[in-house]
KOLSELO-64833 format. One record per residue (C-alpha): residue number from 1; residue in three letters; chain; x, y, z. Coordinates in nm, 4 decimals. Example, Ala and Ser with C-alpha at 12.3 -4.5 7.8 and 13.67 -1.06 7.14 Angstrom:
(rec 1 "ALA" "A" (1.2300 -0.4500 0.7800));
(rec 2 "SER" "A" (1.3670 -0.1060 0.7140));
END
This chain:
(rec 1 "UNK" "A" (-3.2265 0.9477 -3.6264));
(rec 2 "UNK" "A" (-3.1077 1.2189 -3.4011));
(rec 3 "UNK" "A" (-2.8483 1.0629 -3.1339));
(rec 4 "UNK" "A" (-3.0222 1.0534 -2.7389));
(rec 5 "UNK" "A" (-2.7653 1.2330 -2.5459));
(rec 6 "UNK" "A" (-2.5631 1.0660 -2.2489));
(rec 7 "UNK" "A" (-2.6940 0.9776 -1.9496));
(rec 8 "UNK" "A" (-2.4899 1.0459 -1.6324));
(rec 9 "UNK" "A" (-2.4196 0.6895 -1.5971));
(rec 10 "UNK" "A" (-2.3580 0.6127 -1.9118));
(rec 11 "UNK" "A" (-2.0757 0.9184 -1.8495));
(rec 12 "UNK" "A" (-1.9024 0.7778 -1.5266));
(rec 13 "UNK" "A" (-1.8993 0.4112 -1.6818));
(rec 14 "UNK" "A" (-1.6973 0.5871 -1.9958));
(rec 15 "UNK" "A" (-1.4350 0.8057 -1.7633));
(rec 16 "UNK" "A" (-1.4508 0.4687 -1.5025));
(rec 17 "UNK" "A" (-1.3198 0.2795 -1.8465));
(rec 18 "UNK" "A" (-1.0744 0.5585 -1.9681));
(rec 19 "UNK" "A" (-0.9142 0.5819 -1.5882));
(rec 20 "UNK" "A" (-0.8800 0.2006 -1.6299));
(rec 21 "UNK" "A" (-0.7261 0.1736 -1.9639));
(rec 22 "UNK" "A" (-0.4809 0.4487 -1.8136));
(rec 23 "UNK" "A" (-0.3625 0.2979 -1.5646));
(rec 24 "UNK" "A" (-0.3304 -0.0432 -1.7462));
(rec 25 "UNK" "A" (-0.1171 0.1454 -2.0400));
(rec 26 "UNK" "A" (0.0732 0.3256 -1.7142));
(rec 27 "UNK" "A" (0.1469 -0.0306 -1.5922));
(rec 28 "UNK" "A" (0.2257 -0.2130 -1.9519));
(rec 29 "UNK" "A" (0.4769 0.0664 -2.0091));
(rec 30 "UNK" "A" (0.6580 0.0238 -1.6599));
(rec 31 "UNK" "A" (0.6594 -0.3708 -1.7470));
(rec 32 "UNK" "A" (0.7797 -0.3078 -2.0218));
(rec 33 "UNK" "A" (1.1014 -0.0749 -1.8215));
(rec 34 "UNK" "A" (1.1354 -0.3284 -1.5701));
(rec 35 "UNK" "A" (1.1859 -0.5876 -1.8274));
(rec 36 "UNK" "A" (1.4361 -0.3719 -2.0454));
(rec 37 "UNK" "A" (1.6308 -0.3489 -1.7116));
(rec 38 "UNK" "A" (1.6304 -0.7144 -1.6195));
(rec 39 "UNK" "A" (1.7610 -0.8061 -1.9487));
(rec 40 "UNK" "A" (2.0764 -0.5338 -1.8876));
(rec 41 "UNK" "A" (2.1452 -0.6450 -1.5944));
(rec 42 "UNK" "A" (2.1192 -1.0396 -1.6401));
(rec 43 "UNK" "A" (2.4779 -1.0812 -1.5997));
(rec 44 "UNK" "A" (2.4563 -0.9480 -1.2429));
(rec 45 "UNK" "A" (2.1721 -1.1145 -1.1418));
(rec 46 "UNK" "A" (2.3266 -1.4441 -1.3184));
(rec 47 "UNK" "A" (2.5631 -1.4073 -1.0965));
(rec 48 "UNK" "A" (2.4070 -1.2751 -0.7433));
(rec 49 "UNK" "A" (2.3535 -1.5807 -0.5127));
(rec 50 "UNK" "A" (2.2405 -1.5113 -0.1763));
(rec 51 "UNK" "A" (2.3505 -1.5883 0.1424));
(rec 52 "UNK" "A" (2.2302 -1.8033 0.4465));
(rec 53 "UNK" "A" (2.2210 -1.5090 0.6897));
(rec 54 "UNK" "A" (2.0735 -1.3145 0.3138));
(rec 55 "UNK" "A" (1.8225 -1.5831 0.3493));
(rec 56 "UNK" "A" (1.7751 -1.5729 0.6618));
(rec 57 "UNK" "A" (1.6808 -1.2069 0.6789));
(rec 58 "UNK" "A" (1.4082 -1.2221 0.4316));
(rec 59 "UNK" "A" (1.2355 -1.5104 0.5618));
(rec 60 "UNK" "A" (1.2510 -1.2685 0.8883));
(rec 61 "UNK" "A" (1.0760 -0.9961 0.6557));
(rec 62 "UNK" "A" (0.8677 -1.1748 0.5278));
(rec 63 "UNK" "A" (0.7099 -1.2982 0.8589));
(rec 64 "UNK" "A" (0.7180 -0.9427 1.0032));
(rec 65 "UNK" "A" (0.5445 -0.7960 0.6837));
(rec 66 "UNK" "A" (0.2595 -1.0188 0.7572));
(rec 67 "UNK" "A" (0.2224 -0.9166 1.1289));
(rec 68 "UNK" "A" (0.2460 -0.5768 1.0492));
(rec 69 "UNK" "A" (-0.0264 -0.6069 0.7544));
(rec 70 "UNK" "A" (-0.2328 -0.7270 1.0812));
(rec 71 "UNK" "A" (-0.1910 -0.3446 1.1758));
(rec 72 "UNK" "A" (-0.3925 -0.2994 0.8535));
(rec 73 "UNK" "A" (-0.6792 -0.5549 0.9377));
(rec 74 "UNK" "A" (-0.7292 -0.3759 1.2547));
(rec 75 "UNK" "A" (-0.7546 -0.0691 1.1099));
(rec 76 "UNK" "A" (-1.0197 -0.1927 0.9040));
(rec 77 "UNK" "A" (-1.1615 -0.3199 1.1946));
(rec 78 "UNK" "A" (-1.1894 0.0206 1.4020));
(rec 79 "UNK" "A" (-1.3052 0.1931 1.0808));
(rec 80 "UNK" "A" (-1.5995 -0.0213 1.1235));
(rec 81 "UNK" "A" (-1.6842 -0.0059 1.4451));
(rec 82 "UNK" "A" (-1.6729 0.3520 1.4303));
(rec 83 "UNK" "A" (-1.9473 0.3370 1.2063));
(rec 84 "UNK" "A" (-2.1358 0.1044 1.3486));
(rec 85 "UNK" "A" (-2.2594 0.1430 1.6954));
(rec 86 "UNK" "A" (-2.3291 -0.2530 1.7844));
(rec 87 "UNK" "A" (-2.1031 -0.4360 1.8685));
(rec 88 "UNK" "A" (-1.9281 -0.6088 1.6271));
(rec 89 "UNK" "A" (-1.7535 -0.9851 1.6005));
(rec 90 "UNK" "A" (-1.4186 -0.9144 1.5849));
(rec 91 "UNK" "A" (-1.2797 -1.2832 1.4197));
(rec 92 "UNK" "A" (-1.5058 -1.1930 1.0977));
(rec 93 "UNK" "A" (-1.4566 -0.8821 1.0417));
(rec 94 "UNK" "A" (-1.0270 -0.9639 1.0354));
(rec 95 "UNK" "A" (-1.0782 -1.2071 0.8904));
(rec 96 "UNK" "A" (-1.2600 -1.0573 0.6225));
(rec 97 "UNK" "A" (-0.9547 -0.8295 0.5596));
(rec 98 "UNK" "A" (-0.6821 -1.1322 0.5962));
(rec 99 "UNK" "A" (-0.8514 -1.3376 0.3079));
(rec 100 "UNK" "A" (-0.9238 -1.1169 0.0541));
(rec 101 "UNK" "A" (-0.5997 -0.8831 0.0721));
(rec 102 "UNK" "A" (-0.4045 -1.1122 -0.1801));
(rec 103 "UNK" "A" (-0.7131 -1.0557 -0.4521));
(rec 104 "UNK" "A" (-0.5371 -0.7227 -0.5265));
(rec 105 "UNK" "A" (-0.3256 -0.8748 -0.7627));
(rec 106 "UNK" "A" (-0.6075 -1.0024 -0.9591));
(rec 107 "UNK" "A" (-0.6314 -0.7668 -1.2579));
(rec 108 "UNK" "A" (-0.8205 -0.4448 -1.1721));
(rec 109 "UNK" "A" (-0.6622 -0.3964 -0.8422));
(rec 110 "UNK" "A" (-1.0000 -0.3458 -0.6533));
(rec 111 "UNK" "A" (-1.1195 -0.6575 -0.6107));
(rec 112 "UNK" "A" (-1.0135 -0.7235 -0.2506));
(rec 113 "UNK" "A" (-1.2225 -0.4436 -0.1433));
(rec 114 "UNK" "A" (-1.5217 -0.6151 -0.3266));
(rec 115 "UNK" "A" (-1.4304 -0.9617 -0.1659));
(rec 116 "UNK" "A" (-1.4451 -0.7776 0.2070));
(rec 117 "UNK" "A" (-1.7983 -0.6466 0.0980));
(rec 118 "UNK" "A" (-1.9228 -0.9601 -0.0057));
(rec 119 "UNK" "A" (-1.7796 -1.1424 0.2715));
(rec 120 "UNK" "A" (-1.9334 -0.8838 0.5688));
(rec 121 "UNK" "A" (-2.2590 -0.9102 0.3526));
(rec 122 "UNK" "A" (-2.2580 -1.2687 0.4057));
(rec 123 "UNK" "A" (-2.2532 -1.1960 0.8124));
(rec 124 "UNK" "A" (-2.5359 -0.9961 0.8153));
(rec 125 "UNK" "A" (-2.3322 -0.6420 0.7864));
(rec 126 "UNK" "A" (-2.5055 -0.3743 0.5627));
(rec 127 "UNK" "A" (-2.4231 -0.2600 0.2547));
(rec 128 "UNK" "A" (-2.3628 0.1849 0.3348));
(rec 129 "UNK" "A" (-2.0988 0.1171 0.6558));
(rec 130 "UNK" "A" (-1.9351 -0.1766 0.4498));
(rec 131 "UNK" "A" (-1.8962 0.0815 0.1412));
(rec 132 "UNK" "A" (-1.8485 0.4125 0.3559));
(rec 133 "UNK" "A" (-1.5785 0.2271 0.5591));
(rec 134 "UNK" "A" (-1.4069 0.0948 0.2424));
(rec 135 "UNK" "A" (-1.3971 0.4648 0.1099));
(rec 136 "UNK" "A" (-1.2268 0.5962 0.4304));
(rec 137 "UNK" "A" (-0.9886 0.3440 0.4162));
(rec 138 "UNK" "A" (-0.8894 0.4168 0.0344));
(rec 139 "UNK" "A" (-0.8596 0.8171 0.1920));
(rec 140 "UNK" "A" (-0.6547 0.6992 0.4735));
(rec 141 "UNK" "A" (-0.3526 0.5058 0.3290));
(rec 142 "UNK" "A" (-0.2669 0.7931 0.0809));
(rec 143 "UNK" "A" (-0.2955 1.0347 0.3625));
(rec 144 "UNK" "A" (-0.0639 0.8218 0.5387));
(rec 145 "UNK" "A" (0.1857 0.7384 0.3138));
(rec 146 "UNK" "A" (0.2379 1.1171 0.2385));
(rec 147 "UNK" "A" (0.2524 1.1663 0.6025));
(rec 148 "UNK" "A" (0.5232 0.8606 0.6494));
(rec 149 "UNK" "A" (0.7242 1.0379 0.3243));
(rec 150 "UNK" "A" (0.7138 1.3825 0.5221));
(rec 151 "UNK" "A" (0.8653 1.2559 0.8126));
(rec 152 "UNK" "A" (1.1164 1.0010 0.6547));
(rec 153 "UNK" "A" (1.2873 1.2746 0.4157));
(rec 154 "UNK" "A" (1.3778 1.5167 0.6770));
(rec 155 "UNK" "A" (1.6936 1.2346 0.7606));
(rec 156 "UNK" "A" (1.7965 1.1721 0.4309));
(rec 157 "UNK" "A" (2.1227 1.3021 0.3219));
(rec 158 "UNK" "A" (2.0999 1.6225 0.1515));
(rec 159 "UNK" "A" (2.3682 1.5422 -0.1460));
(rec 160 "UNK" "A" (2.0717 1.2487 -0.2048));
(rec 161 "UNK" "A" (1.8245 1.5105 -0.3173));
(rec 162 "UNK" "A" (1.9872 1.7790 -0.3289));
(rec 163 "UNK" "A" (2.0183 2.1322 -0.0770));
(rec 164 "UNK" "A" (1.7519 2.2107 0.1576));
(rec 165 "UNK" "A" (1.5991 2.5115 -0.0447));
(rec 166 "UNK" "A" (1.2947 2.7094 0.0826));
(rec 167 "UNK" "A" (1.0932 2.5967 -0.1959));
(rec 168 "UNK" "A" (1.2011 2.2123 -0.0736));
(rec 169 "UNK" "A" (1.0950 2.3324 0.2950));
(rec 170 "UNK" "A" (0.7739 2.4751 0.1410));
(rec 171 "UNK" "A" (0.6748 2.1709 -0.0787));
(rec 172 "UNK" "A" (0.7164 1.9492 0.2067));
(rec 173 "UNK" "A" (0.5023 2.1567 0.4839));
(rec 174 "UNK" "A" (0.2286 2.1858 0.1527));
(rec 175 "UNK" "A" (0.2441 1.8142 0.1205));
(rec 176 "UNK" "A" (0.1751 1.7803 0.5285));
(rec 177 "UNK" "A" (-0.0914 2.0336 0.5021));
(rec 178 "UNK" "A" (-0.3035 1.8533 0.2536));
(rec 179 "UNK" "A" (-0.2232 1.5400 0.4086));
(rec 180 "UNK" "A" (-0.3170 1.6837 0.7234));
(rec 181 "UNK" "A" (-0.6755 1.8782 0.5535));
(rec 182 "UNK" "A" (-0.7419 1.5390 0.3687));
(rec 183 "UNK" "A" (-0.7719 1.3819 0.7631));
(rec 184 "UNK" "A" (-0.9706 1.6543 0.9180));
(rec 185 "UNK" "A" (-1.1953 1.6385 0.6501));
(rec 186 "UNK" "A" (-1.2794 1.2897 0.7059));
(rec 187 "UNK" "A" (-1.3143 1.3872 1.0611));
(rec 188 "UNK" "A" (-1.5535 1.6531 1.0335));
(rec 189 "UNK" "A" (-1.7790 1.5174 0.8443));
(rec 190 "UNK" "A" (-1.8438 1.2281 1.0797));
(rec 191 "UNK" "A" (-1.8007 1.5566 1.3802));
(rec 192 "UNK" "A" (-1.8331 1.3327 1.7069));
(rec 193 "UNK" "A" (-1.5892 1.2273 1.9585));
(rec 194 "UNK" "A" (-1.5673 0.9108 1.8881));
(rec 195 "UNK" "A" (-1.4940 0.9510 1.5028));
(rec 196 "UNK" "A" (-1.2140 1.1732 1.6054));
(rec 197 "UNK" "A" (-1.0602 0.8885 1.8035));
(rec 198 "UNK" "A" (-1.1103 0.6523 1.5593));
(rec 199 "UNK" "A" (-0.9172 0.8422 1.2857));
(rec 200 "UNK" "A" (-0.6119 0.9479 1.5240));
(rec 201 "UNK" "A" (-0.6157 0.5954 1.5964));
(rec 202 "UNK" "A" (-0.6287 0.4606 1.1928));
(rec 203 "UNK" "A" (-0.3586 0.7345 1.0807));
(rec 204 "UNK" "A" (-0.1432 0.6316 1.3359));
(rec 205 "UNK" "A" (-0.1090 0.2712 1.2672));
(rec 206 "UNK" "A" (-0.1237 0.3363 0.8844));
(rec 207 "UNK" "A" (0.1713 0.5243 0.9008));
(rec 208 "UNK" "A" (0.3710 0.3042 1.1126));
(rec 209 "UNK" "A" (0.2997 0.0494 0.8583));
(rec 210 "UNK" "A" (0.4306 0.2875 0.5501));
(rec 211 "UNK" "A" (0.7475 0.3627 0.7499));
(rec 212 "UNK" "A" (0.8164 0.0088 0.8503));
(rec 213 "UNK" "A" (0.7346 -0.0771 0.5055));
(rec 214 "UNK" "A" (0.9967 0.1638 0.3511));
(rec 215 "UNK" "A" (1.2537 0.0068 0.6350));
(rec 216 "UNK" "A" (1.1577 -0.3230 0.5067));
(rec 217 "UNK" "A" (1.3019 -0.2362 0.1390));
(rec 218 "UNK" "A" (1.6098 -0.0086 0.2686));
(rec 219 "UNK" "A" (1.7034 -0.3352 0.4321));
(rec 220 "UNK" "A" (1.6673 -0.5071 0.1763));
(rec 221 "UNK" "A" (1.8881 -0.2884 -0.0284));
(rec 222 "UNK" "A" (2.1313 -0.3026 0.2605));
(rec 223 "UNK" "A" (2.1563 -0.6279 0.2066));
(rec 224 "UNK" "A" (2.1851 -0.6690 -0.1642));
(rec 225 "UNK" "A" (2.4562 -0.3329 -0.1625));
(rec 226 "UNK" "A" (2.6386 -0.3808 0.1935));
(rec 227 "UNK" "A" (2.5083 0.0047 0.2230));
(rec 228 "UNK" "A" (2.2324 0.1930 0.4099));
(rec 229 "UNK" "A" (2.0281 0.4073 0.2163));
(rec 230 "UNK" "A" (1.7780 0.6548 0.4098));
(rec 231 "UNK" "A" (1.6533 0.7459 0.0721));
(rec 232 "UNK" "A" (1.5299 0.4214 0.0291));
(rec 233 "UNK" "A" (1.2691 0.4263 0.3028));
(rec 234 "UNK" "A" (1.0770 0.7511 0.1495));
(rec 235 "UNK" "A" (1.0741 0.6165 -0.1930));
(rec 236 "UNK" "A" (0.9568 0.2678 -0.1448));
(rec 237 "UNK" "A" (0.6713 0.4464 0.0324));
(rec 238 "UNK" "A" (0.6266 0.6892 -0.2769));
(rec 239 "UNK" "A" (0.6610 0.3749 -0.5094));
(rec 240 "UNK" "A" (0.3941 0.2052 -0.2600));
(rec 241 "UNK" "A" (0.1669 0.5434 -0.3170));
(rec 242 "UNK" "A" (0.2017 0.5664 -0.7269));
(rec 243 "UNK" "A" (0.1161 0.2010 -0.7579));
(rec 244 "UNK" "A" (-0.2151 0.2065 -0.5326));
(rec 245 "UNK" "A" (-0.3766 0.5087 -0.6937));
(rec 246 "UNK" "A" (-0.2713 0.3300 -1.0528));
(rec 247 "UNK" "A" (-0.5995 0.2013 -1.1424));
(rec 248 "UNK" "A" (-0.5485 -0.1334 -1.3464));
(rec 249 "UNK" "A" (-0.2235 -0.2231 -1.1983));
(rec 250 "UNK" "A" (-0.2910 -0.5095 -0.9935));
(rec 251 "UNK" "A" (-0.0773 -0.5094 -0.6437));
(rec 252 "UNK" "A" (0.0957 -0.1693 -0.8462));
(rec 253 "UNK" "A" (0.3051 -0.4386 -0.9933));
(rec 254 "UNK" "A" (0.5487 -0.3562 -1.2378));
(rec 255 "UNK" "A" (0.5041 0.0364 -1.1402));
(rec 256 "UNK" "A" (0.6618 -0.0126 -0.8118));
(rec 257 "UNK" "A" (0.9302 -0.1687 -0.9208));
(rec 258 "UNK" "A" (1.0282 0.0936 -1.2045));
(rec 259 "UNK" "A" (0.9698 0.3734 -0.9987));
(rec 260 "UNK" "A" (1.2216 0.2247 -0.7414));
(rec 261 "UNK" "A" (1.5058 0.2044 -0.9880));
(rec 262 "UNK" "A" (1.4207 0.5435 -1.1316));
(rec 263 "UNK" "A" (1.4006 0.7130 -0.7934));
(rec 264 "UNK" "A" (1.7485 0.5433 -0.6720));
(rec 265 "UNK" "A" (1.9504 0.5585 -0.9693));
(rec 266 "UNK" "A" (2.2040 0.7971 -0.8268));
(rec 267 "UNK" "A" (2.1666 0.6526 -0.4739));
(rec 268 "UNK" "A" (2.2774 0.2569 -0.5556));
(rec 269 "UNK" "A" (2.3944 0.1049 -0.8593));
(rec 270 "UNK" "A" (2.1092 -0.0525 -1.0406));
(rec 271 "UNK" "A" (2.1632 -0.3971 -1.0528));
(rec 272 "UNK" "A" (2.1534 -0.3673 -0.6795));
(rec 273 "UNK" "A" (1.8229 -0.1677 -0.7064));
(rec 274 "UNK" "A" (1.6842 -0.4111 -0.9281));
(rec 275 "UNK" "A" (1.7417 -0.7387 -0.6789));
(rec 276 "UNK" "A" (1.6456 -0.5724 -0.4194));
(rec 277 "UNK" "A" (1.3056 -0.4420 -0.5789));
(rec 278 "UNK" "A" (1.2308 -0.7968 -0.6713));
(rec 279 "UNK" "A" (1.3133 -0.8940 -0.3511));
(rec 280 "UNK" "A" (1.0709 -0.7012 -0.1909));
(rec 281 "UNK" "A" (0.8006 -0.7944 -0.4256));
(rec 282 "UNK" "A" (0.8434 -1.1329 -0.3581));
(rec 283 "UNK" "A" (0.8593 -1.0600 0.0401));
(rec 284 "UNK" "A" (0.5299 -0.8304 0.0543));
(rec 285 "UNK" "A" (0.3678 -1.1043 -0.1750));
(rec 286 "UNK" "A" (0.4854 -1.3645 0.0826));
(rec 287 "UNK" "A" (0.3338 -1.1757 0.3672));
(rec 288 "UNK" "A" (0.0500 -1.1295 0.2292));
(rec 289 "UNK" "A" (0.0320 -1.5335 0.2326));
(rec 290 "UNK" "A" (0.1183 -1.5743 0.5585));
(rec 291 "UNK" "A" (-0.1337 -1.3201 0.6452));
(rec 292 "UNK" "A" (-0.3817 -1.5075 0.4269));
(rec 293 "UNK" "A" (-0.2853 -1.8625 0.6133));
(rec 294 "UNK" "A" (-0.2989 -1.7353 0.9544));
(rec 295 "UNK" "A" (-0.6711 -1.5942 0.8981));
(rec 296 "UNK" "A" (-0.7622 -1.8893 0.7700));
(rec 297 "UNK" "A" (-0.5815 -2.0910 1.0391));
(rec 298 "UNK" "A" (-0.6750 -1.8851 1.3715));
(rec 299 "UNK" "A" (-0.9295 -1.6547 1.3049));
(rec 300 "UNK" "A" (-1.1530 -1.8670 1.1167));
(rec 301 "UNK" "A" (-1.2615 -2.0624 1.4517));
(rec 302 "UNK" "A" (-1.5933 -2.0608 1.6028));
(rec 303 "UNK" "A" (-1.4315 -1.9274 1.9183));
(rec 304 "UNK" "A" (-1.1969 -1.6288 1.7721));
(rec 305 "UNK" "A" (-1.5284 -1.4626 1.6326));
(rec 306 "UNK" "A" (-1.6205 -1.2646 1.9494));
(rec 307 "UNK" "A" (-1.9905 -1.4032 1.9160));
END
């Protein structure tokens, strides 16, 4: 019996599958480096205790990566009410965002976006803004993460990366003018005023959020090292970048991590790397607690809803 040939969904469930096994053998094999490195550099880690005013700082961090993962939730918000002309109750729609972020870590890395659907459902929101808005969103945060790594490597030292060559000038202004094409884009094809607004508005914030989130780690390296590393801040946001698009690692665990050790091999020693990479996993997961609590807390009332 002669085989029926494929149909086109039969296709994109196979490449959907093959993009997910990817990214899970992508992830099991940076586990697998961040474990290697852990067991090397047990001794130091043995013997790294931290400090009240160390302790001090990232309970600070932690606190301010939550309010600035609020500058994420009102992103969301604007994307929506961009799309949608009513009026729209501000309390759900946050919190919508605040208590589904922490499902990325559930295996798939995707399922907080499907959580924020279902919830909005549940208000009475319809499905094509809840899914267009959830695709600009997944456009925006690369787009601003490359923009945030444009503007933090111009201050790094050169002997970090080496001498400002043309071809480093040139890769740079190519990586700002797809960044830049990616946004316009977006814009166009909504073409009205307010859409334009709305997207100057989004890319903005995002990308105070990927700089402040690259601060967030250089600190923490500051702390761990007793030195300041600029390169730090471009490739936590890098790191941040390669373990979002990583399909199948959830919360780009494990790939983060690796790629920060990689990336600042020659900038810190690595056992200070290392602590300070786990330190920062354990900080954004934190926040991402507290930002789970306080939408549960506050914007969970009846009369933060905006109805």
């Amino acid at each position: 019996m002669e085989k029926l040939p494929e149909t086109p969904e039969q296709m994109v469930t196979k490449v959907r599958v093959a993009i997910r096994r990817i990214g899970q053998g992508i992830t099991l094999v940076a586990i697998f480096f961040l474990i290697r490195e852990l067991y090397e550099q047990s001794g130091e880690i043995r013997n790294w205790r931290p400090t009240i005013a160390q302790f001090f700082l990232m309970s600070v961090l932690a606190l301010a990566y939550a309010a600035a993962l609020l500058i994420l939730a009102f992103n969301w918000l604007t994307i929506l009410s961009a799309l949608i002309k009513d009026p729209l109750p501000k309390g759900p729609v946050l919190l919508s965002y605040t208590s589904t972020q922490i499902a990325k870590y559930i295996p798939g890395n995707f399922l907080h976006f499907v959580g924020r659907h279902a919830y909005l459902k549940n208000t009475g929101l319809s499905h094509k803004p809840i899914a267009t808005a959830s695709i600009y969103e997944i456009i925006s945060l690369p787009v601003a993460a490359i923009i945030a790594i444009c503007l933090a490597i111009p201050f790094v030292d050169s002997g970090r990366v080496g001498s400002w060559e043309r071809a480093d000038r040139t890769a740079i202004a190519g990586l700002i003018v797809v960044a830049l094409t990616v946004v316009l884009a977006v814009i166009w094809y909504q073409c009205n005023t307010r859409a334009w607004k709305s997207a100057s508005i989004v890319i903005s914030r995002a990308t105070g959020f990927m700089l402040f989130q690259g601060l967030v780690f250089s600190a923490l390296l500051y702390a761990v090292s007793g030195s300041f590393v600029v390169l730090a801040i471009p490739v936590a946001i890098m790191s941040w970048l390669v373990g979002f698009v990583t399909i199948g690692a959830p919360g780009g665990i494990g790939v983060r991590e690796a790629l920060l050790i990689n990336m600042l091999d020659s900038a810190s020693a690595n056992e200070n790397v290392l602590i300070a990479a786990l330190l920062f996993r354990v900080i954004t997961t934190v926040g991402e607690i507290v930002l789970y609590a306080f939408g549960n807390v506050f914007l969970a009332k009846p009369n933060s809803r905006g109805e």
